[in-house]
C-alpha positions as CSV (number, residue, x, y, z in Angstrom):
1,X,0.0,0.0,0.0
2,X,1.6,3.1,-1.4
3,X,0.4,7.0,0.5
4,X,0.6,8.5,-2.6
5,X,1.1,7.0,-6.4
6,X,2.5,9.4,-8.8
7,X,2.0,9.0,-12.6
8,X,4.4,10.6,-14.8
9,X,7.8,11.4,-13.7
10,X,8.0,15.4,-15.9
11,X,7.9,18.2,-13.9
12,X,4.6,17.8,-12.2
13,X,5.0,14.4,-11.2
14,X,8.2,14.9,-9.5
15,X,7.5,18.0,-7.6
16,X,4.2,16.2,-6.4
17,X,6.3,13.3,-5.5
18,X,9.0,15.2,-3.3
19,X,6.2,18.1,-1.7
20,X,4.7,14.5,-0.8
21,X,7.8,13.0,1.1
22,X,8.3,16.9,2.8
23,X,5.0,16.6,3.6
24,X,5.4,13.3,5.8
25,X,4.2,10.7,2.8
26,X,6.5,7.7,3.9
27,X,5.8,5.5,1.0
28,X,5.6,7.3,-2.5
29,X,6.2,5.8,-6.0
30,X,6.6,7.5,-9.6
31,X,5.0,5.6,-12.8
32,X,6.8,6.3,-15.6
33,X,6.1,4.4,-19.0
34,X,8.6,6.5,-21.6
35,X,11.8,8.5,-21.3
36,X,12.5,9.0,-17.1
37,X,12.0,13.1,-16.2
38,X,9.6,13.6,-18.7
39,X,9.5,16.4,-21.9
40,X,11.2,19.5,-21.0
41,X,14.6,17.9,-19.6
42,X,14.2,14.9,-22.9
43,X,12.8,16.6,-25.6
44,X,11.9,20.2,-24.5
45,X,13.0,23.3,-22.6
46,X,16.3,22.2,-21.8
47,X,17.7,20.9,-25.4
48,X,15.7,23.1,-27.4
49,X,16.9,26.2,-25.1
50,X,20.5,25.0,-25.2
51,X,20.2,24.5,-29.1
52,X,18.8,27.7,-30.0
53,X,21.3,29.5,-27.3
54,X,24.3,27.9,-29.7
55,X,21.9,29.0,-33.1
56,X,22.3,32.6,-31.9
57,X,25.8,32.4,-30.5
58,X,26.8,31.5,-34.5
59,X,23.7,33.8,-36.1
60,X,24.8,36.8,-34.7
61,X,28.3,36.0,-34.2
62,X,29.7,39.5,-32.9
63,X,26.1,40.3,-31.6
64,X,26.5,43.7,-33.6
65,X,30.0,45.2,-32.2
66,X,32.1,45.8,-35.9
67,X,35.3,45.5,-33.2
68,X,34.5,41.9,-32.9
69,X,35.2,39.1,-35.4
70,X,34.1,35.4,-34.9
71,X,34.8,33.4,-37.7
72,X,32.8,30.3,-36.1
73,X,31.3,27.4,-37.5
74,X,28.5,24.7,-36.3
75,X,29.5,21.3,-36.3
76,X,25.9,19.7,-36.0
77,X,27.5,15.8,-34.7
78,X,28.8,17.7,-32.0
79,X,26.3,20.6,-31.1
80,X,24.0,17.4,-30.6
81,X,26.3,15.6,-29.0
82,X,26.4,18.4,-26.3
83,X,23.0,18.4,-26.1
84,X,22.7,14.8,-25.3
85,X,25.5,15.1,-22.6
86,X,23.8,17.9,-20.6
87,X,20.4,16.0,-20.6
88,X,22.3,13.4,-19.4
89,X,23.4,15.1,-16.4
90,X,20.2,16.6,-15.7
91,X,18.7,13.3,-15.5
92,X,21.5,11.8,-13.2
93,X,21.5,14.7,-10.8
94,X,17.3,14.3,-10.6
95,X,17.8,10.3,-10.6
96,X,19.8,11.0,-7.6
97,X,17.9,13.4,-6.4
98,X,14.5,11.4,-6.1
99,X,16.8,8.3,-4.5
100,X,18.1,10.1,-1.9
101,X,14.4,11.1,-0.6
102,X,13.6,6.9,-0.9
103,X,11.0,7.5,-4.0
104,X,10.5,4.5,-5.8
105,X,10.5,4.5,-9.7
106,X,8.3,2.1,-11.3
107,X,8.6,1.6,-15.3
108,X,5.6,0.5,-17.3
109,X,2.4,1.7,-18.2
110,X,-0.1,2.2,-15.5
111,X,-4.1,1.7,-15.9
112,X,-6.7,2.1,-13.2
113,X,-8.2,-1.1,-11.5
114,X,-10.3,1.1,-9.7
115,X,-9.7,4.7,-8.0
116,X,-7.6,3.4,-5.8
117,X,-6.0,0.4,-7.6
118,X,-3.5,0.6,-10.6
119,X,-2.1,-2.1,-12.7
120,X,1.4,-1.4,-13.7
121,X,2.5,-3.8,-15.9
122,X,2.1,-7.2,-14.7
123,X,2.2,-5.9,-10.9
124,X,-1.3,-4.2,-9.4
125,X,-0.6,-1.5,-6.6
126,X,-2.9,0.0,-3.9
127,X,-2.6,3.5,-3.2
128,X,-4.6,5.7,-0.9
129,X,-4.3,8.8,-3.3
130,X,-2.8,9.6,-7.0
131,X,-2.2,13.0,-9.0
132,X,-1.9,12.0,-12.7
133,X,1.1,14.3,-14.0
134,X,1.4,12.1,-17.7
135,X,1.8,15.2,-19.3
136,X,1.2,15.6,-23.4
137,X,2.7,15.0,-26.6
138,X,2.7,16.6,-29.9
139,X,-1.0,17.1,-31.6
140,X,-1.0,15.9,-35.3
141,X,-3.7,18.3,-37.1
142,X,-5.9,15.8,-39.4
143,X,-4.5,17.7,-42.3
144,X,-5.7,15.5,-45.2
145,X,-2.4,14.2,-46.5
146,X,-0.4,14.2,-43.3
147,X,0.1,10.3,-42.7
148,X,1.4,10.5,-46.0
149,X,4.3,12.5,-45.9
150,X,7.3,12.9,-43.5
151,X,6.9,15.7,-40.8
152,X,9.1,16.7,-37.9
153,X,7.5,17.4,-33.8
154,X,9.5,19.1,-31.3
155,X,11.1,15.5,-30.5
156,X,13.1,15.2,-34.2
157,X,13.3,18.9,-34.6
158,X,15.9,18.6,-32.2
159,X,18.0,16.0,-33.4
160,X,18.1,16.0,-36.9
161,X,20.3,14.2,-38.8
162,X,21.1,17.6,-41.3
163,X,20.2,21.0,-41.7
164,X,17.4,20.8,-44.4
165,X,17.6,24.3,-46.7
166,X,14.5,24.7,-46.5
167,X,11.6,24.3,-44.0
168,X,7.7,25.5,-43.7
169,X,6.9,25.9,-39.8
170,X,2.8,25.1,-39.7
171,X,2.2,26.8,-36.0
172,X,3.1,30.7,-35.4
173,X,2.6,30.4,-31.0
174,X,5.7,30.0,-29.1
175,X,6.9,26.2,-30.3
176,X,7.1,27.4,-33.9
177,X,8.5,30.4,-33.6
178,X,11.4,29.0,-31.3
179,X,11.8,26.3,-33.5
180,X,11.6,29.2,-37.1
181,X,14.0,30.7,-35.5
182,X,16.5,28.4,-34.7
183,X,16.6,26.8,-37.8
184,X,16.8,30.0,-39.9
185,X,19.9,31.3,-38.0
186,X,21.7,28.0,-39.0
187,X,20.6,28.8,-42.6
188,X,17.4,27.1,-43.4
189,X,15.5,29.1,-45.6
190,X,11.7,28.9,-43.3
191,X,8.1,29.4,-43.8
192,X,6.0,30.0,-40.8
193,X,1.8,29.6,-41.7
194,X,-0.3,30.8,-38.6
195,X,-4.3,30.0,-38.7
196,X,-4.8,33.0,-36.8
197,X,-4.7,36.9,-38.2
198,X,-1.1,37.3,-36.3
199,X,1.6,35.3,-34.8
200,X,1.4,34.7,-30.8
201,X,-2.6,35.9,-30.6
202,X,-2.7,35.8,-27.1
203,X,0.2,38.5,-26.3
204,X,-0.1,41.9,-26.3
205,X,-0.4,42.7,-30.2
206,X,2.3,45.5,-29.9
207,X,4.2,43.1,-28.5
208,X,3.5,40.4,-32.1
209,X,3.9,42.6,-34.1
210,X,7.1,43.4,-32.8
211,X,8.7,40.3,-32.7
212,X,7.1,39.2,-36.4
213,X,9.1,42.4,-38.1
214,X,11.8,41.3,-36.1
215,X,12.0,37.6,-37.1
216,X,10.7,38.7,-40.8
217,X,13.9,41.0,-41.2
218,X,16.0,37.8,-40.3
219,X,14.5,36.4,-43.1
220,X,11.6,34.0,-41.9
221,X,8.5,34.2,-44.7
222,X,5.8,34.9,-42.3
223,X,2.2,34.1,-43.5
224,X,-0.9,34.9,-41.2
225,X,-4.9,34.0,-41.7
226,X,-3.9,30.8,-43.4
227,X,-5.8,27.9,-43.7
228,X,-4.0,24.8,-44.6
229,X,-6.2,22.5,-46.8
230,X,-3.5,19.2,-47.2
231,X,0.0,18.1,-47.6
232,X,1.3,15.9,-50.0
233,X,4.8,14.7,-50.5
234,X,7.3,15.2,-53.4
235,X,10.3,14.9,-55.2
236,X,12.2,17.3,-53.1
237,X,10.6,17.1,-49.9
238,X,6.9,18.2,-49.2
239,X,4.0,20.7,-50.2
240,X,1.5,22.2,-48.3
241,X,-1.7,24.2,-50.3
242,X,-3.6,26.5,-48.0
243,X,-5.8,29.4,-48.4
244,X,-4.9,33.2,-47.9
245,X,-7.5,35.8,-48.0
246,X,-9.6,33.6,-50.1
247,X,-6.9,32.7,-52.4
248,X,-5.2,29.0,-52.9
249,X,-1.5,29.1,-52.5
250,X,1.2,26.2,-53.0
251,X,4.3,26.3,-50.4
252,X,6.7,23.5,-50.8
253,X,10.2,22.6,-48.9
254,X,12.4,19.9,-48.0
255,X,11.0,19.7,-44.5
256,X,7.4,20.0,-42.1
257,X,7.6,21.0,-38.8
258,X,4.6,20.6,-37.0
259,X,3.7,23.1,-34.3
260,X,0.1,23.4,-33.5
261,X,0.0,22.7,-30.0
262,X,-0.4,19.4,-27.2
263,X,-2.6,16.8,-26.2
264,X,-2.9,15.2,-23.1
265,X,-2.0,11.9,-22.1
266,X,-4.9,10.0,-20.6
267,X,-6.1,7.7,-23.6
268,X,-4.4,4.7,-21.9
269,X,-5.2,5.1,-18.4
270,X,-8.9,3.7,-18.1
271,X,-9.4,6.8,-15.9
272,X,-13.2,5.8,-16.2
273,X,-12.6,3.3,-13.7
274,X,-11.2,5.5,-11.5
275,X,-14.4,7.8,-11.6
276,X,-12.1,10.8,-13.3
277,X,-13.7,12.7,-15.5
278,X,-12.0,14.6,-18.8
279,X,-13.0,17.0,-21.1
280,X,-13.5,16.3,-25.1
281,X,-9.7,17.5,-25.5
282,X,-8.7,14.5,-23.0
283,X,-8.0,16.8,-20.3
284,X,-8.3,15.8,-17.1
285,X,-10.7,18.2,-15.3
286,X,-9.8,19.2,-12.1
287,X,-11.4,22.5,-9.4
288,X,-9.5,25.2,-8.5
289,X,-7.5,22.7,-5.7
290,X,-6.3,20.1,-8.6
291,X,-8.7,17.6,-7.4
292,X,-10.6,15.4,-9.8
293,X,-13.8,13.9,-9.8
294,X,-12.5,11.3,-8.4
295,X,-11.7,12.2,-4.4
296,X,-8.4,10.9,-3.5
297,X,-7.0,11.7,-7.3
298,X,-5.6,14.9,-8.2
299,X,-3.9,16.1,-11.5
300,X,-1.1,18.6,-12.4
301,X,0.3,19.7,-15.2
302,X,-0.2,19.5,-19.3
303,X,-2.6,16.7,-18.9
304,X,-4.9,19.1,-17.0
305,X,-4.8,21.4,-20.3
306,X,-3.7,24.9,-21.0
307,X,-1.2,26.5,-19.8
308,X,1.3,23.8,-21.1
309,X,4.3,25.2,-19.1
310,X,7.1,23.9,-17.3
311,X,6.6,26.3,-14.9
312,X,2.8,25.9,-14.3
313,X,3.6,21.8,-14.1
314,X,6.1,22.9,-11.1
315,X,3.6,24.4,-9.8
316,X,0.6,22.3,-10.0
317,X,2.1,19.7,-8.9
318,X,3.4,21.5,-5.5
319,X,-0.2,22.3,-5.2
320,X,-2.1,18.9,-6.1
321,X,0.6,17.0,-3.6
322,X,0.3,19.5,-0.6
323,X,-3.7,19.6,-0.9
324,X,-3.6,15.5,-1.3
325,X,-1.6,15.9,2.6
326,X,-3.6,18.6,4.2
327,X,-6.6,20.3,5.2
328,X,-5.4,24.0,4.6
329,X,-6.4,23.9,0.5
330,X,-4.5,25.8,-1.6
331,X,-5.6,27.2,-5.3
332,X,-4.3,27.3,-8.6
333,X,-4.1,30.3,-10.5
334,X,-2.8,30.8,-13.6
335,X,-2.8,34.6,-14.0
336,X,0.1,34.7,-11.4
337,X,2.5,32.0,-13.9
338,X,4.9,33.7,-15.5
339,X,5.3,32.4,-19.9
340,X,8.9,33.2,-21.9
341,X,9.0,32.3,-25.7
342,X,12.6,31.9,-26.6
343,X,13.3,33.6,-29.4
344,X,15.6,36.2,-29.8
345,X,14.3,38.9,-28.8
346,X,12.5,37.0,-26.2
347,X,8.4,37.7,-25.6
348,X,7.6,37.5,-21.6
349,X,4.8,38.0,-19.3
350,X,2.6,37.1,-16.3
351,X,-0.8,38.7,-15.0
352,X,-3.3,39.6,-17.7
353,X,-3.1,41.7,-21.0
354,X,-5.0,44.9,-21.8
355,X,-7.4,42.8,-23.5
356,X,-8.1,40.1,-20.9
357,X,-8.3,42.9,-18.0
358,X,-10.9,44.8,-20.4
359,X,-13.1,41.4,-20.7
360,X,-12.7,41.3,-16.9
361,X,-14.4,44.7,-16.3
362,X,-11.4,45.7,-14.8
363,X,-10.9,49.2,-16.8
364,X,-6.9,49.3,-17.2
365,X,-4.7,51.8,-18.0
366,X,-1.5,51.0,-20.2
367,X,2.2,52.4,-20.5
368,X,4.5,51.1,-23.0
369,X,8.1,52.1,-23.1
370,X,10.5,50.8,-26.5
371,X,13.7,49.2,-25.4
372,X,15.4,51.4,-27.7
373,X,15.2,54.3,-24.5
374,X,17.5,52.2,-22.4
375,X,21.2,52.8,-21.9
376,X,22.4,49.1,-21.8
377,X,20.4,48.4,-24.9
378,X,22.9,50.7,-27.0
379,X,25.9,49.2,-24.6
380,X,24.6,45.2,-26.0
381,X,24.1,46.3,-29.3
382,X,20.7,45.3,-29.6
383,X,17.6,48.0,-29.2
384,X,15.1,45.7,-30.3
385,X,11.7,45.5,-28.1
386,X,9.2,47.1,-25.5
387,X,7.3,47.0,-22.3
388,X,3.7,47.3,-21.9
389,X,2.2,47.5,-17.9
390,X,-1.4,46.8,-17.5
391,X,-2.5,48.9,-14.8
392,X,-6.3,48.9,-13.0
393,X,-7.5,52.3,-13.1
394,X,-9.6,51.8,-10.1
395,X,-6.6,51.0,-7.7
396,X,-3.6,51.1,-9.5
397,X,-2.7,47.7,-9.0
398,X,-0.3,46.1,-11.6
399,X,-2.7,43.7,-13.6
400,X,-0.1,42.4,-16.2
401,X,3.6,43.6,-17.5
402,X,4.3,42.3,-21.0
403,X,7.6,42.3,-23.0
404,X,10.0,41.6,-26.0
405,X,13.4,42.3,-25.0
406,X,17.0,40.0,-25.6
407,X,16.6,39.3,-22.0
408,X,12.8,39.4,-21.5
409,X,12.4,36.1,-19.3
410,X,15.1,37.5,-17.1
411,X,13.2,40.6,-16.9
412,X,9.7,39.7,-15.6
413,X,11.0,38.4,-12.3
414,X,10.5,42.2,-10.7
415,X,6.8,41.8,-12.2
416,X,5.9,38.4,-11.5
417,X,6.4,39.5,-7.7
418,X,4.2,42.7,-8.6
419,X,1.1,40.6,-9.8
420,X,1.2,37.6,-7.1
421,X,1.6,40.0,-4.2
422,X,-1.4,42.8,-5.7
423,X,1.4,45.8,-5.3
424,X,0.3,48.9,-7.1
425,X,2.2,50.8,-10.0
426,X,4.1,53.0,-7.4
427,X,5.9,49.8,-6.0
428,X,7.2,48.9,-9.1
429,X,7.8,52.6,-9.8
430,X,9.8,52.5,-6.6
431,X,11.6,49.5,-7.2
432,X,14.8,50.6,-8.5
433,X,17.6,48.9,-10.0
434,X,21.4,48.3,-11.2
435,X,22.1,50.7,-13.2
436,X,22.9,49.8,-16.4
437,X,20.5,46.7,-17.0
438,X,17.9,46.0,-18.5
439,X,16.1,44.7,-15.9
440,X,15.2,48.9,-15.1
441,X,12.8,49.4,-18.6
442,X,10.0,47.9,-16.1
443,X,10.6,50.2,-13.3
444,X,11.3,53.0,-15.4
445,X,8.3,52.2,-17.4
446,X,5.9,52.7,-13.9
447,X,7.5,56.3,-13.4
448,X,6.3,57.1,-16.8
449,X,2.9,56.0,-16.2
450,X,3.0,57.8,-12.8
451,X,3.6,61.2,-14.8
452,X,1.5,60.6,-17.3
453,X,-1.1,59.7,-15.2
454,X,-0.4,62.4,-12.0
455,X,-0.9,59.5,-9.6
C-alpha cells in the first residue's frame, strides 16, 4: 500500500512526489512508462533552449559590435552531441535526487483497476491517493495528407540528422517560432503559416507585431490567416496548399515542422474506472485545488490542459501534492504564472493583458516604453523591443507587464512578484535597480505612467 502514487515522472510528477515526502508521505512511488523526467529535460526546454542559445551564439556571431570578429562554425555531430551530454546530467542529478528522498521509480504503463487500484505492468498497486502528471505530446492536425508525408515534432526537430535548406513551420505560438528561428539562424531558408490573423494571438499585439518584423527581417516568410487544406509529399521534400484571403496558395520545402499545440495523455489510463472525469480535449478536469472527480485523485500539469508550461507543471504539482496531505487547500491560478518564448528577442509575461483585463471589467490603463530608451540596450548592441504594464485604473494595482526584450524572461521576475503579491504601480515605480541593465525598462516604465497619469 503506497500513500501516494504518482503518474508521470515530468515536472509535475516529480514535484508532487518530493512536496509528498516533505510533507510526511512515507511511501511514495513515480510511474513512468517512456523516457525517465519527462518532456522538457528529454525533448523540451532544456535541449531546445540550449540548441537555440548555440543558433544565436553562431547567427549573430559578434552580436552587432564591428570591433569583434568570430569566424565560427556549427558542427551539427557535435552541437547534438552536447545536447545529449547535458540532458544526461540533468537526468542523473534528478535520478539522484529522487533516491536520496527513498522515491521509488516504477517503469511501465499504468491503468486504473479502480480509483484506488493501478495495474502497472504485470504488478497491481494499492494507493490511498494519485495526482496524474502524464503530461502531453505533440498534436498531429488531421491535415488530409499528413500520414502520408514525413513531418518533424518538437522531439526530431531537435536532433536532426542535417540542416534541411529549407523548411515550412505550420504553428506561429511559441513552439514554432522558437523552433523558425532556430533553424533560420543555422541557414534554413523557413516558412512560418499561422491559422490566426497574427503570430502569438494571445500576447499583447504591440508586443507580435514586434517580434514578427523582427523575425521577418531575419528572413523567416511569415504568412498569417492561413488555412492549410493538405499536404502531400514530393520529389524534393513536401507541399502544403492553403488558403490566404480567399486565395489558394502552393508552399513546398524539403522539411514539415509541426507546431500546433499538445494533447494530453490519458487515452491509456482507463481513468473511467477511476471515476475521473475529462474533457472532449482528453483533459483531465480538475477544481481550483487540482482535485478530480475522483476524491483521492488529483492532477497537475499539461494533462490538466492549458497552460502547457514547465513552470505551471512545477507548480501544480506542488499544489495537487500539498492539498492531497492537508486540510489548509491551496488554489491554482494561472494569471500569477509567468510564460517566456525563446526567441531572440525574447516575448515574456505574467498577470493579464489589456485585453483580458478589459473582458474582466477591470478598466486598465496602459504604459509602453521601446527598449530602444535604455542605456544598456545601445551598450549590448541590440535596441530591439518594448514594455507594456497593464494597470487597473480603479486602484492602481499592476494587472499584467508584458515584453520583448533579448533578455525578457530575465526581466519579468521584478513583475511576477508585482502581480502575485497585488502591489500597485508606485511599488514597481519605486523598485529601482542596477544601473545599467535591462532589468530597469519595467521600473522605469511605472514612473512614466506615474507622470502621465499624475498618480
Amino acid at each position: 500500500m503506497y500513500d501516494l502514487v504518482v503518474i508521470g515522472s515530468g515536472a509535475a510528477g516529480t514535484t508532487a512526489a518530493t512536496t509528498a515526502v516533505h510533507k510526511g508521505a512515507s511511501r511514495v512511488a513515480i510511474v513512468e512508462r517512456s523516457s525517465l523526467w519527462g518532456t522538457c529535460v528529454n525533448t523540451g526546454c532544456v535541449p531546445s533552449k540550449f540548441l537555440l542559445t548555440l543558433a544565436e551564439y553562431y547567427y549573430y556571431k559578434n552580436h552587432g559590435h564591428t570591433g569583434i570578429g568570430m569566424d565560427s562554425r556549427f558542427n551539427l555531430s557535435v552541437v547534438l552531441a552536447e545536447k545529449d551530454s547535458l540532458i544526461g546530467r540533468l537526468k542523473k542529478k534528478k535520478t539522484d535526487r529522487i533516491a536520496g528522498l527513498n522515491i521509488e521509480i516504477i517503469e511501465g504503463n499504468a491503468v486504473f483497476l479502480s480509483p484506488t487500484k493501478l495495474q502497472i505492468g504485470s504488478r497491481n498497486v494499492t494507493t490511498d491517493r494519485a495526482i496524474i502528471a502524464t503530461g502531453s505530446s505533440p498534436a498531429i492536425p488531421p491535415i488530409p495528407g499528413i500520414n502520408a508525408v514525413p513531418f518533424m515534432t518538437n522531439a526530431e526537430a531537435l536532433s536532426p540528422e542535417r540542416i534541411p535548406g529549407s523548411l515550412i513551420v505550420i504553428g506561429g505560438r511559441a513552439l514554432g517560432l522558437e523552433f523558425a528561428q532556430l533553424y533560420a539562424h543555422l541557414g534554413t531558408k523557413v516558412m512560418l503559416l499561422q491559422r490566426s490573423a497574427r503570430i502569438i494571438p494571445d500576447e499583447e499585439p504591440e508586443i507580435a507585431d514586434l517580434l514578427a518584423g523582427y523575425l521577418s527581417e531575419e528572413g523567416i516568410d511569415i504568412r498569417t490567416g492561413v488555412e492549410v487544406k493538405s499536404v502531400e509529399k514530393t520529389t524534393n521534400g513536401v507541399a502544403v496548399t492553403a488558403i490566404i484571403e480567399g486565395t489558394v496558395q502552393i508552399f513546398s520545402a524539403e522539411q514539415l515542422l509541426l507546431a500546433v499545440g499538445r494533447s494530453p495523455n490519458t487515452k491509456e489510463l482507463r481513468l473511467d474506472r477511476a471515476g475521473v472525469k475529462t474533457a472532449p480535449s482528453g483533459a483531465v478536469l480538475v477544481d481550483a485545488t487540482l482535485r478530480t472527480s475522483a476524491p483521492n485523485i488529483w492532477a497537475a500539469g499539461d494533462v490538466t490542459g492549458e497552460p502547457m508550461l514547465e513552470t505551471a507543471a512545477r507548480y501544480g504539482g506542488e499544489i495537487a501534492a500539498m492539498n492531497a496531505f492537508s486540510d489548509l487547500k491551496r488554489s491554482i491560478i494561472h494569471s500569477f504564472i509567468p510564460h517566456g518564448i525563446f526567441t531572440m528577442p525574447q516575448v515574456a509575461g505574467v498577470g493579464l493583458t489589456e485585453a483580458q483585463a478589459r473582458t474582466a471589467g477591470l478598466d486598465p490603463i496602459t504604459q509602453t516604453l521601446r527598449m530602444d530608451s535604455m542605456v544598456r540596450s545601445f551598450m549590448t548592441g541590440d535596441t530591439r523591443g518594448m514594455v507594456k504594464i497593464v494597470v487597473s485604473k480603479s486602484d492602481e494595482h499592476v494587472l499584467g507587464v508584458h515584453l520583448c526584450a533579448p533578455l525578457a524572461t530575465e526581466i519579468i521576475e521584478a513583475s511576477v512578484l508585482a502581480v502575485t503579491q497585488l502591489l500597485s504601480v508606485h511599488d514597481l515605480a519605486d523598485m529601482y535597480h542596477v544601473f545599467p541593465t535591462a532589468g530597469e525598462a519595467i521600473s522605469i516604465c511605472a514612473r512614466q505612467f506615474r507622470k502621465k497619469n499624475l498618480c
